[in-house]
N, C-alpha and C positions, 0 to 999 in steps of 0.2 A: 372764813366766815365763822360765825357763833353756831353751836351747836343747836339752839333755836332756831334762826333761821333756816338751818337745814330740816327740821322737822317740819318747818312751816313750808318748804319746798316740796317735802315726800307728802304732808297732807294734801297740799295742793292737787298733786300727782295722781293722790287715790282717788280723788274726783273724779279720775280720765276713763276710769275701768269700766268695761263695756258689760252692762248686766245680761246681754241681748247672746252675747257669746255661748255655745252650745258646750256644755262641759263634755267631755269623753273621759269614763274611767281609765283607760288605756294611759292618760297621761297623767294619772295620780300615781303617788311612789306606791308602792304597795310592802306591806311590814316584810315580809322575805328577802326584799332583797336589799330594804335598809338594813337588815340583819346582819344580812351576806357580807353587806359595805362595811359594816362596823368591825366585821368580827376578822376583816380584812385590813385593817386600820393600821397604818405604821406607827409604831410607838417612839417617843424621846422626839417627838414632834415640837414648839412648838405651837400656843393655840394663836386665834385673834382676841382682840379685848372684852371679850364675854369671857374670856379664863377656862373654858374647857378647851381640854386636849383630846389628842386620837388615843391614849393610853387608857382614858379613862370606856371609850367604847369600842376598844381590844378587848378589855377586861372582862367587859359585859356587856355586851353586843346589845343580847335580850331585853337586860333592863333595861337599854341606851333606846332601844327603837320602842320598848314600851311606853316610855315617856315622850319622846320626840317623836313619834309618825303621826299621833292625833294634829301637833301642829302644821308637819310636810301637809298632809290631807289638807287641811284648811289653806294654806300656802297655795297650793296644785286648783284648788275647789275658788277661792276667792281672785286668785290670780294675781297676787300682791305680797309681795317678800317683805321680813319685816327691816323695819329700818338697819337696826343693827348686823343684819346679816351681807347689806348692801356693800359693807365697807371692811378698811382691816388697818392694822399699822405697818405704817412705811417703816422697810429698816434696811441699813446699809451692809449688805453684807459682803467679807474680802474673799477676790478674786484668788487669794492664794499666793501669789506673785506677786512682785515690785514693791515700790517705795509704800509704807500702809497713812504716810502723811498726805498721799496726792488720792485726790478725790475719784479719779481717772480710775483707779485698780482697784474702787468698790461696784459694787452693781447694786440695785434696787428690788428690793422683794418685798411682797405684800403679807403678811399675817393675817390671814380669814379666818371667818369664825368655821370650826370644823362642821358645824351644821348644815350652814349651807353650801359647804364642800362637797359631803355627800349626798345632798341634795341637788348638784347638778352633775354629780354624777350619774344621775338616774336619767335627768334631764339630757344629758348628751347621750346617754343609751338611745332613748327613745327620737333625739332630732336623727342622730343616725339613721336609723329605717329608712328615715323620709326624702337626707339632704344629701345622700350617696350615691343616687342616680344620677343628679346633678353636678357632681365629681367629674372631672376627669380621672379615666386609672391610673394617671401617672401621680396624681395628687397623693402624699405621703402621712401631710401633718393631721393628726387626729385619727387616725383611721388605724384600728384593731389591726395588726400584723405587717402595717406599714411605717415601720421606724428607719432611722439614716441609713441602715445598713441598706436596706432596698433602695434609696433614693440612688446611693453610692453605687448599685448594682447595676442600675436603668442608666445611668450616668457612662458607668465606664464600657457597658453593652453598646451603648451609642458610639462611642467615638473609635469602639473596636469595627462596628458593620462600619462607618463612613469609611474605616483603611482599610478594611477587605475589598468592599466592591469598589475603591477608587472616586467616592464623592466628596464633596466639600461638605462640612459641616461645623455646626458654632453650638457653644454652652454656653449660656450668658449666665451670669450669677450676677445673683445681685443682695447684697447685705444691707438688710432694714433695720436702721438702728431704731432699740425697744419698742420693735415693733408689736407687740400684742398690747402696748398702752398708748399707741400713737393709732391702730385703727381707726375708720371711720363706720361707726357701730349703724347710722342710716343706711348705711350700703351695703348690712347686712340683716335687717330686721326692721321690723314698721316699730315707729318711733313717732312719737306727740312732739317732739322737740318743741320749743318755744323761739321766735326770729330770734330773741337776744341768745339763746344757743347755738343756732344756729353761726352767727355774726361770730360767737365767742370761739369755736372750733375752727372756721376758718382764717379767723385772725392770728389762731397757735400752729396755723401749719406754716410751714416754708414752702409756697408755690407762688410763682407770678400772681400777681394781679389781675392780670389776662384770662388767669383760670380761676377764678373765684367764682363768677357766674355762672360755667360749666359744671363745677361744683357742687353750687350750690339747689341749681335743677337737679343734679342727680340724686341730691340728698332728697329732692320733695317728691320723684319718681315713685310707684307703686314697687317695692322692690322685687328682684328676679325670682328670689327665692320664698314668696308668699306663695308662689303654685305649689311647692311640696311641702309646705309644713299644714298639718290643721290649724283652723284659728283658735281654739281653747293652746296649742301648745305653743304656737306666735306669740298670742298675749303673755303667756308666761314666760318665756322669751324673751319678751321687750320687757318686762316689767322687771326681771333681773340686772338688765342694766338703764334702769332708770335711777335718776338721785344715787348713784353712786358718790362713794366719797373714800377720805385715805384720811391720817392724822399720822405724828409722827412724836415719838415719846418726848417730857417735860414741854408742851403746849397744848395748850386749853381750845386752840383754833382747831376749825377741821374745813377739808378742802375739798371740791366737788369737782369728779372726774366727769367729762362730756365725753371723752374718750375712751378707746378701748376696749378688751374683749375679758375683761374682770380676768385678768393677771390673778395667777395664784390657786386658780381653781379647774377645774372639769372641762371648763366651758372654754377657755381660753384660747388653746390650738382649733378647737372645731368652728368658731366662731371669726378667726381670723382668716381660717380658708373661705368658708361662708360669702366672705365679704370679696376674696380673690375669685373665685369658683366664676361667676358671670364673665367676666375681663378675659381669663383664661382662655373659654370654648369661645371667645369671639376673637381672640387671636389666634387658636386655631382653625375655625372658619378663617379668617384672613390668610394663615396659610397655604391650606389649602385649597383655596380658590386661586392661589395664583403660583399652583404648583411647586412651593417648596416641601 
């Protein structure tokens, strides 16, 4: 679509914004720790198509959040991301290995704008408090001190108790291809979708037909995880991944993801557990109810 349109789609969008919503300063960034973020910033980054980099708020944290916190506050305070922050360029970058003419040995990364980078860094500070009860403890992805080495720990701890006491036991893996841009962001966050959105997300997955309906109720369900987030930090929330989009170098076209847990930034690994976290604990209640 035309870069117009898209804006005529994100105005539309800011129509939806609930004036009724109780702000809480707790979910405004506050200048400290946008500081903190900046002055924490990897340099030789890097930016998305707004042209700044993480080098340039390395350098100067101070005057980086001088200038940018008045906008985060209004962001946090209005509950509406600005358009450009929404999206980033698509680029193909090599896996390192194999043939570099087969399409197969690149992967897809998104270039965001560094701003709203660290601005949902703050953002996932603060969903954390809320959405970690809701966790299972064995859940790894996004979680402060829980990286692969632990999943690999819990992993090979298990299948050592099953040959000590003499039980049967199973590891089922399962590899989600790109998966943080194939989510289903309804099943993780209240969302205005629109039916032809709706229609348009389950027409891009690969599932039966049979499951479309199933689906597509669960999409319109109140979701699991509106008990623990406030609603001033919900709406900010959903309004992150609203009118997303992606564009990709020498084209004037830009594309609108329905999908996804905005690949590239903060939010991405916490956002996609989010959407697992409910499924999880009712497959272990099913286990446990019938004593495995």
């Amino acid at each position: 679509m035309g870069v117009d349109e898209l804006v005529e789609r994100y105005n539309a969008k800011a129509q939806d914004t609930k004036p009724t919503v109780q702000r809480l300063a707790g979910n405004v960034c506050d200048m400290r720790f946008l500081t903190c973020s900046y002055a924490k910033a990897t340099r030789r980054r890097a930016g998305g198509t707004d042209a700044v980099i993480d080098d340039l708020a390395s350098i100067a944290p101070d005057e980086m959040s001088r200038l940018l916190h008045p906008l985060i506050v209004k962001i946090d305070l209005h509950m509406k991301e600005p358009l450009r922050h929404k999206g980033g360029l698509a680029h193909d970058l090599y896996k390192g290995k194999g043939n570099m003419a087969m399409m197969d040995r690149y992967r897809s990364i998104l270039l965001c704008s560094i701003i709203a980078k660290h601005h949902h860094r703050f953002l996932r500070t603060r969903l954390l408090k809320f959405v970690k009860t809701a966790f299972l403890t064995t859940q790894c992805g996004g979680m402060p001190g829980k990286g692969t080495d632990l999943a690999a720990h819990m992993a090979r701890a298990f299948v050592e108790a099953t040959a000590t006491t003499g039980q049967s036991g199973l590891i089922f893996f399962i590899d989600l291809s790109i998966g943080f841009d194939t989510v289903i962001r309804e099943l993780a966050m209240r969302l205005s979708s629109d039916p032809d959105e709706v229609e348009a997300i389950l027409d891009g997955i690969e599932i039966p037909d049979c499951c479309h309906d199933a689906l597509r109720e669960m999409m319109s369900q109140p979701n699991k995880m509106d008990e623990h987030i406030p609603d001033h930090l919900a709406e900010i929330l959903a309004d992150t991944h609203t009118t997303t989009w992606f564009c990709v170098e020498g084209r004037e076209e830009v594309a609108q993801s329905l999908k996804g847990s905005r690949p590239g930034t903060a939010l991405a690994v916490l956002v996609f557990n989010m959407a697992f976290a409910p499924t999880l604990r009712e497959i272990r209640t099913s286990a446990i109810e019938q004593g495995l």
